[in-house]
LUMTOR-82982 format. One record per residue (C-alpha): residue number from 1; residue in one letter; x, y, z. Coordinates in steps of 0.05 Angstrom, whole numbers, padded with zeros to 5 digits. Layout:
N
+-----+---------+--------+--------+--------+
| num | residuo |   east |  north |     up |
+-----+---------+--------+--------+--------+
| NUM |       A |      X |      Y |      Z |
...
+-----+---------+--------+--------+--------+
END
This chain:
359
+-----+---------+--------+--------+--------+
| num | residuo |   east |  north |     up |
+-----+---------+--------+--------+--------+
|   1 |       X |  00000 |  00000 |  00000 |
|   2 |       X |  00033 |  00070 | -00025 |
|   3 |       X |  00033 |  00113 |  00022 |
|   4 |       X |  00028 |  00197 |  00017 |
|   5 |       X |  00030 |  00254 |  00059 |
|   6 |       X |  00044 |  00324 |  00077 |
|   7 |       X |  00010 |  00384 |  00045 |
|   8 |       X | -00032 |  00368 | -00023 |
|   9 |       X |  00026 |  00383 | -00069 |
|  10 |       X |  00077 |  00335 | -00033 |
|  11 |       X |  00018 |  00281 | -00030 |
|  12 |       X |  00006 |  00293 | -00109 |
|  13 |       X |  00078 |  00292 | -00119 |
|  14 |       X |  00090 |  00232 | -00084 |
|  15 |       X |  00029 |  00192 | -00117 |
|  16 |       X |  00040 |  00219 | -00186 |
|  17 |       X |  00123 |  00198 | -00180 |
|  18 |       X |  00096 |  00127 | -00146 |
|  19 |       X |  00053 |  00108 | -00214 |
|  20 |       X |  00082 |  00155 | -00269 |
|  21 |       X |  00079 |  00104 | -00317 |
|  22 |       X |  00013 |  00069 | -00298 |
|  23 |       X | -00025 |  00138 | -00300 |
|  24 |       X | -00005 |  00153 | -00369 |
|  25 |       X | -00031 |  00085 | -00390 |
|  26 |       X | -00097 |  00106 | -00359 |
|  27 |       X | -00087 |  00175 | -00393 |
|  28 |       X | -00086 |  00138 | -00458 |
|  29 |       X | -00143 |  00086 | -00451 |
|  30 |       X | -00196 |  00137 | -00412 |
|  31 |       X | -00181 |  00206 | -00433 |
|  32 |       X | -00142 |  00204 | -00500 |
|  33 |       X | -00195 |  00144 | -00512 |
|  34 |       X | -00136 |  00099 | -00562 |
|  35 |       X | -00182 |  00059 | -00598 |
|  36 |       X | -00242 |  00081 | -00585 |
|  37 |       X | -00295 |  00144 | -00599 |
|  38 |       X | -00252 |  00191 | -00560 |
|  39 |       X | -00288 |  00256 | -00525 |
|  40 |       X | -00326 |  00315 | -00549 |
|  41 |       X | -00276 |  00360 | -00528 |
|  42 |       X | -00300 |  00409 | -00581 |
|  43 |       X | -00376 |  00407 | -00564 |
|  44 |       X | -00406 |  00462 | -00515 |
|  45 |       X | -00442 |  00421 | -00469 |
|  46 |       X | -00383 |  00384 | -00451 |
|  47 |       X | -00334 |  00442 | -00450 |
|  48 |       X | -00390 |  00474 | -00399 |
|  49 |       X | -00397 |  00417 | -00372 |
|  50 |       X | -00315 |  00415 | -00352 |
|  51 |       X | -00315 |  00496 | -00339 |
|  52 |       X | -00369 |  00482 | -00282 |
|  53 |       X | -00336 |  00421 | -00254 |
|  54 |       X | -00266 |  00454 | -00246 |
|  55 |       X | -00296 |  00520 | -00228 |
|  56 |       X | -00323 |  00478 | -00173 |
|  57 |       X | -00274 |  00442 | -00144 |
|  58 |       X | -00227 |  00497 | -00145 |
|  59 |       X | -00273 |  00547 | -00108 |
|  60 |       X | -00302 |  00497 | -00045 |
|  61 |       X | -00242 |  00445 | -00041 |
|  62 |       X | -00167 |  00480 | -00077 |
|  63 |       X | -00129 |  00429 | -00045 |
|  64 |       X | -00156 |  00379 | -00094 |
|  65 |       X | -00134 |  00429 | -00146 |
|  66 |       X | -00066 |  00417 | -00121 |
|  67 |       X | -00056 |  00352 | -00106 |
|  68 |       X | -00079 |  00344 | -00182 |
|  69 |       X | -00036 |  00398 | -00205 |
|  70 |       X |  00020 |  00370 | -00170 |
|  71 |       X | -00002 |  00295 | -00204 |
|  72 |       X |  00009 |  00322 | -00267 |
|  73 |       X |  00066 |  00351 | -00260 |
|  74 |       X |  00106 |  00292 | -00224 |
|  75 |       X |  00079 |  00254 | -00294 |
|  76 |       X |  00090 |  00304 | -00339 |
|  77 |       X |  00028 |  00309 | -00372 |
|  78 |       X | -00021 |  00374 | -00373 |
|  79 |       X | -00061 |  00379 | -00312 |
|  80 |       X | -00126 |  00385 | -00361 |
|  81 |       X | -00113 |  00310 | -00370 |
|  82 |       X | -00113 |  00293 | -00304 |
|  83 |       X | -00170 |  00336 | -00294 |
|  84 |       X | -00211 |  00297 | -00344 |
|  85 |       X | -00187 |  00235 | -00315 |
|  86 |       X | -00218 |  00249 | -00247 |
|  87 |       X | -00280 |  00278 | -00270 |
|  88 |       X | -00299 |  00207 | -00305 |
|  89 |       X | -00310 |  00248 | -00374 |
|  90 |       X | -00301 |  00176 | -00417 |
|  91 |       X | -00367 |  00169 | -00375 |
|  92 |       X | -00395 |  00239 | -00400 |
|  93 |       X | -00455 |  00209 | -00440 |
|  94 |       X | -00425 |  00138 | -00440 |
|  95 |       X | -00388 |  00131 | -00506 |
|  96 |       X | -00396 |  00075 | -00550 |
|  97 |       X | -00426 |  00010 | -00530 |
|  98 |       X | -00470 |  00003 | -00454 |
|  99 |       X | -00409 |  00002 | -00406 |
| 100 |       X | -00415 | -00062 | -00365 |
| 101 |       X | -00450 | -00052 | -00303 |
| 102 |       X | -00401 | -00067 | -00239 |
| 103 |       X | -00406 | -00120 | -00183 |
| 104 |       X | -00401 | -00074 | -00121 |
| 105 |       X | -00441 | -00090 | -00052 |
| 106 |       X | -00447 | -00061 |  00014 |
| 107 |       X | -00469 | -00073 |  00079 |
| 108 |       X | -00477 | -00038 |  00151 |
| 109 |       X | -00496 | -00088 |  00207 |
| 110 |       X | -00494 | -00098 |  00282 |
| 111 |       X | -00450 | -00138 |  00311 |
| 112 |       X | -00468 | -00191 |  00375 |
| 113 |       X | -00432 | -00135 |  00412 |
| 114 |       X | -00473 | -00079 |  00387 |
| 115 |       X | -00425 | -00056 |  00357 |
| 116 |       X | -00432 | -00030 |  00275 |
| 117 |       X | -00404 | -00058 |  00222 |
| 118 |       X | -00384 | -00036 |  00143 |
| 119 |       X | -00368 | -00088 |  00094 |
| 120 |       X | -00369 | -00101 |  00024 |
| 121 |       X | -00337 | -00116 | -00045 |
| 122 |       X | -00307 | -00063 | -00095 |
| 123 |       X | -00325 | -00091 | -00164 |
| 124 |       X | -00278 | -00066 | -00227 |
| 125 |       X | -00222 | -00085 | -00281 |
| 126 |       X | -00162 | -00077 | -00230 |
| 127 |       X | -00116 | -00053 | -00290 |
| 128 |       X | -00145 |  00014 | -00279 |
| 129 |       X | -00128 |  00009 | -00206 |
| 130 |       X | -00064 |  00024 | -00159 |
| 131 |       X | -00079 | -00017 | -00105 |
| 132 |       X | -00102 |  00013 | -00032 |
| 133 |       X | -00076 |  00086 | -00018 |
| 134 |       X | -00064 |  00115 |  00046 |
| 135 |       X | -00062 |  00190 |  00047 |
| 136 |       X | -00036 |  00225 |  00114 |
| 137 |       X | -00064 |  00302 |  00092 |
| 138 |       X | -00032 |  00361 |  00125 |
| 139 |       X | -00102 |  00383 |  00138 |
| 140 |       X | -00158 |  00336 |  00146 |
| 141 |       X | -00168 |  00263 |  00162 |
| 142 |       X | -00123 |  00208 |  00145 |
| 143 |       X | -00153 |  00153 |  00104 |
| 144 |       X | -00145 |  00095 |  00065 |
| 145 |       X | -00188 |  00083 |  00001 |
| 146 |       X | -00175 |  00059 | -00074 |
| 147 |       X | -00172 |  00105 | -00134 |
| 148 |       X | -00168 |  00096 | -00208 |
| 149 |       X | -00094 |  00105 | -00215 |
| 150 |       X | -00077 |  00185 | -00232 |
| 151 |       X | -00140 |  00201 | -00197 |
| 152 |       X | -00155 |  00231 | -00128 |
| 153 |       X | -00209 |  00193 | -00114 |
| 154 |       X | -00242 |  00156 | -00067 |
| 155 |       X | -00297 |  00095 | -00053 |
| 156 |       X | -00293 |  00037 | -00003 |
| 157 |       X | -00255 |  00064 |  00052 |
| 158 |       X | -00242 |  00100 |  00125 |
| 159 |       X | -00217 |  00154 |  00150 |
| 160 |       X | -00172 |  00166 |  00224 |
| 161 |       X | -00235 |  00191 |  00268 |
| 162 |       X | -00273 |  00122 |  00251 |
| 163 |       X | -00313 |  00141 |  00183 |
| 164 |       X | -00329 |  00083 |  00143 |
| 165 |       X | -00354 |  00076 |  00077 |
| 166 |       X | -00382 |  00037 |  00022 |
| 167 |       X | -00401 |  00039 | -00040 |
| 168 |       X | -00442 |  00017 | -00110 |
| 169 |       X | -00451 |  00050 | -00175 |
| 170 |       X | -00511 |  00070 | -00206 |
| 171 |       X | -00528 |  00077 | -00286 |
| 172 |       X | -00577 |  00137 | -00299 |
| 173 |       X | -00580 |  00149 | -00360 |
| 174 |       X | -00611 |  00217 | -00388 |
| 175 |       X | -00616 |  00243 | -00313 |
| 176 |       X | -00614 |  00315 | -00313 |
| 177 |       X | -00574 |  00342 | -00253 |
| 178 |       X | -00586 |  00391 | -00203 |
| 179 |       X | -00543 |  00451 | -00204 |
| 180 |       X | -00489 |  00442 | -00160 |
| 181 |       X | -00477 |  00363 | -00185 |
| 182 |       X | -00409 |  00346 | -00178 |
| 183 |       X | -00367 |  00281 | -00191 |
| 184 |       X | -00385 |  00220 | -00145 |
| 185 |       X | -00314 |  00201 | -00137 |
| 186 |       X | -00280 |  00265 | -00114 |
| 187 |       X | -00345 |  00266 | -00076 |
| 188 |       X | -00330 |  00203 | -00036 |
| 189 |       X | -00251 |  00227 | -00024 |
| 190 |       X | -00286 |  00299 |  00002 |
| 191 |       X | -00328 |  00260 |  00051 |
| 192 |       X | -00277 |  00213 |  00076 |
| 193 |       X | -00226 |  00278 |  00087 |
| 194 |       X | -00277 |  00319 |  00122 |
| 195 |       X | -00329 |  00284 |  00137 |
| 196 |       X | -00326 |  00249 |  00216 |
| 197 |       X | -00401 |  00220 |  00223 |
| 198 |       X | -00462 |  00189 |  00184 |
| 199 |       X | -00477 |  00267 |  00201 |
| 200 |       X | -00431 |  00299 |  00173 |
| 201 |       X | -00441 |  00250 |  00111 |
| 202 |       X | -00515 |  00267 |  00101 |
| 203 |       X | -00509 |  00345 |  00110 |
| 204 |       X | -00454 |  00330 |  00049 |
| 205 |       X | -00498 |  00293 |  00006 |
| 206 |       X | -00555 |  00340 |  00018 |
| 207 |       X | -00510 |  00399 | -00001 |
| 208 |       X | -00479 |  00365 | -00064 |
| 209 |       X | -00504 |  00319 | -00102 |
| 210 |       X | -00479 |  00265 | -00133 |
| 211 |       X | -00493 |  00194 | -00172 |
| 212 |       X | -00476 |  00132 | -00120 |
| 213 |       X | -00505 |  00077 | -00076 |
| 214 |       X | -00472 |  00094 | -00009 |
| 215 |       X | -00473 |  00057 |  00066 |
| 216 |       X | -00432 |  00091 |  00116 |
| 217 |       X | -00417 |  00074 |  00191 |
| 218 |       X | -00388 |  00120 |  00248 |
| 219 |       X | -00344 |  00110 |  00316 |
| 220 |       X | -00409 |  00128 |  00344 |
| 221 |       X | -00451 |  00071 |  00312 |
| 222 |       X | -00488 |  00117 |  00275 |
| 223 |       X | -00503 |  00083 |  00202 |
| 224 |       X | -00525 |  00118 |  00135 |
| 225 |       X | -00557 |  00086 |  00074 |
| 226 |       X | -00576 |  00126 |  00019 |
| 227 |       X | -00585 |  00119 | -00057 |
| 228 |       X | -00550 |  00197 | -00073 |
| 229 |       X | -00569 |  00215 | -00143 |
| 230 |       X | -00549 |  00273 | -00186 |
| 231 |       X | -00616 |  00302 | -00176 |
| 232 |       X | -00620 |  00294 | -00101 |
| 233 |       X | -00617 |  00254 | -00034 |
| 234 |       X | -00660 |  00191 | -00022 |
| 235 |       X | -00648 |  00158 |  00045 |
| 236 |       X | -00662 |  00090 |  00071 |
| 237 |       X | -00673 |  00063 |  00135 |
| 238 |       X | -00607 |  00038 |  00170 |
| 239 |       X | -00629 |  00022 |  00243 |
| 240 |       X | -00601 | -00040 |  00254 |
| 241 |       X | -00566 | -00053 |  00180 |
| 242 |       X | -00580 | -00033 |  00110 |
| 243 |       X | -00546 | -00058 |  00042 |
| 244 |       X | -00556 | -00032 | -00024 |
| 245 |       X | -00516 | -00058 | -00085 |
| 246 |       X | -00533 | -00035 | -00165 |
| 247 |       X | -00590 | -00016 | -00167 |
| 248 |       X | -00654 |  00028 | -00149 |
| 249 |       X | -00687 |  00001 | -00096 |
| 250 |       X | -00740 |  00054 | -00084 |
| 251 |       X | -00804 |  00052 | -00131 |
| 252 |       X | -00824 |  00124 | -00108 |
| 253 |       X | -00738 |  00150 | -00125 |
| 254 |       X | -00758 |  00113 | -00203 |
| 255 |       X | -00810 |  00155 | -00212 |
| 256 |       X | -00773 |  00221 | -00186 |
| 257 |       X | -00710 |  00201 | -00229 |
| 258 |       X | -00754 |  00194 | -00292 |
| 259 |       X | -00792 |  00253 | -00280 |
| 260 |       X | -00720 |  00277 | -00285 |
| 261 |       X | -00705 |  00245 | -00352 |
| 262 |       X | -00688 |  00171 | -00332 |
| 263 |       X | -00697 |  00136 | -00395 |
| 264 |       X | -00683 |  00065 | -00367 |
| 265 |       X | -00654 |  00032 | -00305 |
| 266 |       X | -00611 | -00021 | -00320 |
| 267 |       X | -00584 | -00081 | -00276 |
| 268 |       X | -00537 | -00135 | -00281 |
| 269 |       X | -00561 | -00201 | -00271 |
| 270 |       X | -00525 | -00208 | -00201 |
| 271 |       X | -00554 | -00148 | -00167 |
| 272 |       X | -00620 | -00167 | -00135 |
| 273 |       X | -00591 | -00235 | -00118 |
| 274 |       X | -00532 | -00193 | -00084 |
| 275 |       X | -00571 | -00149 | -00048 |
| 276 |       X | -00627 | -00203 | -00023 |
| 277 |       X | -00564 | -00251 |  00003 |
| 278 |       X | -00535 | -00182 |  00051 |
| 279 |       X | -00607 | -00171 |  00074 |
| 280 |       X | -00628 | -00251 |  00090 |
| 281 |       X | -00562 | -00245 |  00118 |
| 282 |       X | -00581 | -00189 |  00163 |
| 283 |       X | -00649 | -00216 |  00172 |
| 284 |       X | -00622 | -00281 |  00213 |
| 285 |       X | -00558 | -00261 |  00235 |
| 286 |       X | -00564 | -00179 |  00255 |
| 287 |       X | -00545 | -00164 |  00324 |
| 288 |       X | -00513 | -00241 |  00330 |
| 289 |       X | -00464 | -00240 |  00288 |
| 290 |       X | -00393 | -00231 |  00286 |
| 291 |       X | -00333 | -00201 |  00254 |
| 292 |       X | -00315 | -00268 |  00221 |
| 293 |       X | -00386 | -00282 |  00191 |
| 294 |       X | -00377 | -00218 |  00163 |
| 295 |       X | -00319 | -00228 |  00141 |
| 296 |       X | -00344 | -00297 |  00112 |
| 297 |       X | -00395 | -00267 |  00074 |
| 298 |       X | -00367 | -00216 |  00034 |
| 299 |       X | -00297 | -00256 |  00031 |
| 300 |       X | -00319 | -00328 |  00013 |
| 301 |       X | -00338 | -00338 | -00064 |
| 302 |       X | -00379 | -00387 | -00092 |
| 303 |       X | -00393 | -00384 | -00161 |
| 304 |       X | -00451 | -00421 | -00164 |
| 305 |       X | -00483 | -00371 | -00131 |
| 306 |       X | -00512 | -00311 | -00168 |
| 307 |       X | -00521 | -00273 | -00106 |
| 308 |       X | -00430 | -00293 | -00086 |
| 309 |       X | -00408 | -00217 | -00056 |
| 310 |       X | -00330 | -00236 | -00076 |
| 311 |       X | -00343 | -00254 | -00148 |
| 312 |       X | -00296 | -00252 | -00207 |
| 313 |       X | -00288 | -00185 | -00212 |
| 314 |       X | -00282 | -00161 | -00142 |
| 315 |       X | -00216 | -00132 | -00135 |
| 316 |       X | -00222 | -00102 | -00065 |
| 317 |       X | -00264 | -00129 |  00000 |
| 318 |       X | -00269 | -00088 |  00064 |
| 319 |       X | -00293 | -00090 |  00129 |
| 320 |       X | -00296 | -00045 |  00185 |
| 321 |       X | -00325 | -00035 |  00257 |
| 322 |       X | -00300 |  00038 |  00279 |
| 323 |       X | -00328 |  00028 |  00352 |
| 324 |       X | -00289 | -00022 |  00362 |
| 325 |       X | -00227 | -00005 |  00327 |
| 326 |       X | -00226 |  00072 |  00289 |
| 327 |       X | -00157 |  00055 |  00258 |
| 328 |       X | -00162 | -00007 |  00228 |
| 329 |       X | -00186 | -00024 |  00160 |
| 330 |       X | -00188 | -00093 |  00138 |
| 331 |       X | -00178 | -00108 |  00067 |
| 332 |       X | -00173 | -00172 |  00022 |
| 333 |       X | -00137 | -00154 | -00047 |
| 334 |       X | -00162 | -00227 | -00084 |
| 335 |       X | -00128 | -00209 | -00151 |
| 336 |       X | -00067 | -00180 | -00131 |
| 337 |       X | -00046 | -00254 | -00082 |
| 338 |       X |  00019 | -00292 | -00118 |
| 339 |       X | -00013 | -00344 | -00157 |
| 340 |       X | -00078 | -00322 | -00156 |
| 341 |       X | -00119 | -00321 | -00209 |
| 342 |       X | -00186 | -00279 | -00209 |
| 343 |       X | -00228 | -00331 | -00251 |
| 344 |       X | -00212 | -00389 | -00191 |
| 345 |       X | -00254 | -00385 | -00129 |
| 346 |       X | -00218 | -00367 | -00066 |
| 347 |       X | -00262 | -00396 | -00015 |
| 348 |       X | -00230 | -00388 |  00050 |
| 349 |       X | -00209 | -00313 |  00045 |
| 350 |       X | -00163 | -00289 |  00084 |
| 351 |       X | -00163 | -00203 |  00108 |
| 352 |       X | -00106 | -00170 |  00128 |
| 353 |       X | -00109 | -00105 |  00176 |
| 354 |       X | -00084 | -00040 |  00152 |
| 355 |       X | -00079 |  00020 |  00194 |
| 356 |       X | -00104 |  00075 |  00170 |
| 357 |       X | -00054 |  00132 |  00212 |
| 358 |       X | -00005 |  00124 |  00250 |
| 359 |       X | -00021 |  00138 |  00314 |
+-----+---------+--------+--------+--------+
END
């Protein structure tokens, strides 16, 4: 796990030197699009569409500005690629073919301790990824998450005061956003910087919105469950647990997305049988259960099970219980094991505990 800190231009220089080589490769595949439709970078939606992002970002948080700025440089690339890198823009209007809908699942539950837990799979091709990054900011919380390599991004995770998260994507396509709308990604690095409870996690989301299925836990035992869309907030209960994986769950948020343009809501096959095998799961085992049947159940893959949390494409699995332990994050890494390959199940996963500062 790479390691950066200081002040946002010795964490971007540090990150950008660490992966020089695989961010270009990124920078060539997502944003200079080799081999494929590449982006609109003459249209005036999506020039607008950039202005407003950057504007932004550089007005409410700079120091993303620099780390990025600092990125690019330590590459030696322009920092408008990098910039288009972290805003997702391959994803503007989804170029070319349906992009295949990811594997993620998440899941807040109480512990036979009464303590709360966070767990859950991170579903993507891992040659876009770096591996887990811990970033020790000058200002802010220390946390470790995953981001596309070159990015500053964040997703699964936890920060140094307890803050867990989780997270799934969600496809919504024709949504019209709400002024303000900003990238879910930086979004999730913002919150897991600055953000120290479920509180401070739902003000966020109510002041900025953004695209993704998101379960957060506190040191407090406070839990948050929310499907956050580009056009607003839509909160689920999360008393004792909640889950949510790729999809909308919420028959009244359908009908507000597609009075927002929604033209469709499309699910992979494994979704539903995902999110029904956390929440049987919860049903029989919440407030009972332990670390290691959590552990179990988002760690152990069977692939003759649609509803298998680890499945072939999982590249990271978390799991988390801030009251009982704010520092640690514990993290399985199935692709990246010597001799492991992703297409053979691993069935008695095995987590290893990372700290996320160093105190």
């Amino acid at each position: 796990m790479l390691t950066v800190q200081g002040n946002p231009s010795q964490m971007g220089a540090g990150y950008g030197r660490a992966f020089a080589d695989k961010i270009r490769r990124n920078i060539d595949i997502l944003v200079a699009r080799e081999g494929s439709e590449p982006l609109p970078r003459q249209e005036t939606r999506f020039i607008e569409w950039v202005e407003q992002q950057s504007a932004a970002i550089a007005h409410k948080w700079p120091w993303l500005v620099e780390e990025m700025e600092a990125v690019a440089d330590a590459v030696g690339v322009e920092y408008q690629e990098v910039l288009l890198l972290n805003l997702r823009a391959w994803q503007f209007e989804f170029y070319g073919p349906q992009p295949p809908l990811a594997a993620c699942s998440s899941l807040a539950i109480e512990l036979s301790d009464g303590t709360v837990a966070c767990a859950g799979a991170l579903d993507d091709p891992l040659e876009y990824y770096c591996g887990p990054v811990r970033y020790l900011p000058s200002e802010g919380y220390s946390l470790i998450t995953f981001p596309i390599t070159g990015t500053s991004w964040g997703n699964r995770g936890m920060n140094s005061v307890g803050l867990a998260t989780g997270i799934s994507s969600q496809i919504l396509p024709g949504l019209r956003p709400l002024p303000g709308a900003i990238n879910q990604d930086l979004a999730l690095r913002i919150i897991l910087q600055t953000c120290a409870t479920v509180k401070d996690v739902r003000e966020f989301c109510k002041a900025y919105p953004f695209t993704m299925n998101i379960v957060c836990v506190d040191a407090q035992g406070g839990a948050f469950c929310a499907q956050q869309t580009a056009a607003g907030l839509h909160e689920l209960p999360a008393a004792d647990s909640c889950a949510l994986t790729n999809h909308v769950v919420s028959d009244e948020l359908r009908a507000r997305l597609a009075a927002r343009g929604v033209t469709e809501f499309p699910e992979s096959a494994t979704t539903r049988p995902r999110l029904k095998k956390l929440q049987d799961f919860a049903a029989a085992r919440g407030g009972k259960c332990t670390a290691e049947e959590v552990k179990q159940l988002v760690g152990n893959r069977d692939d003759s099970d649609p509803g298998t949390i680890h499945n072939e494409g999982s590249i990271y699995i978390t799991y988390s219980d801030p009251q009982a332990d704010s520092h640690t994050l514990w993290i399985l890494q199935p692709q990246t094991r010597p001799g492991h390959s992703c297409r053979a199940p691993e069935v008695n996963a095995q987590f290893e505990a990372y700290a996320v500062c160093d105190d």
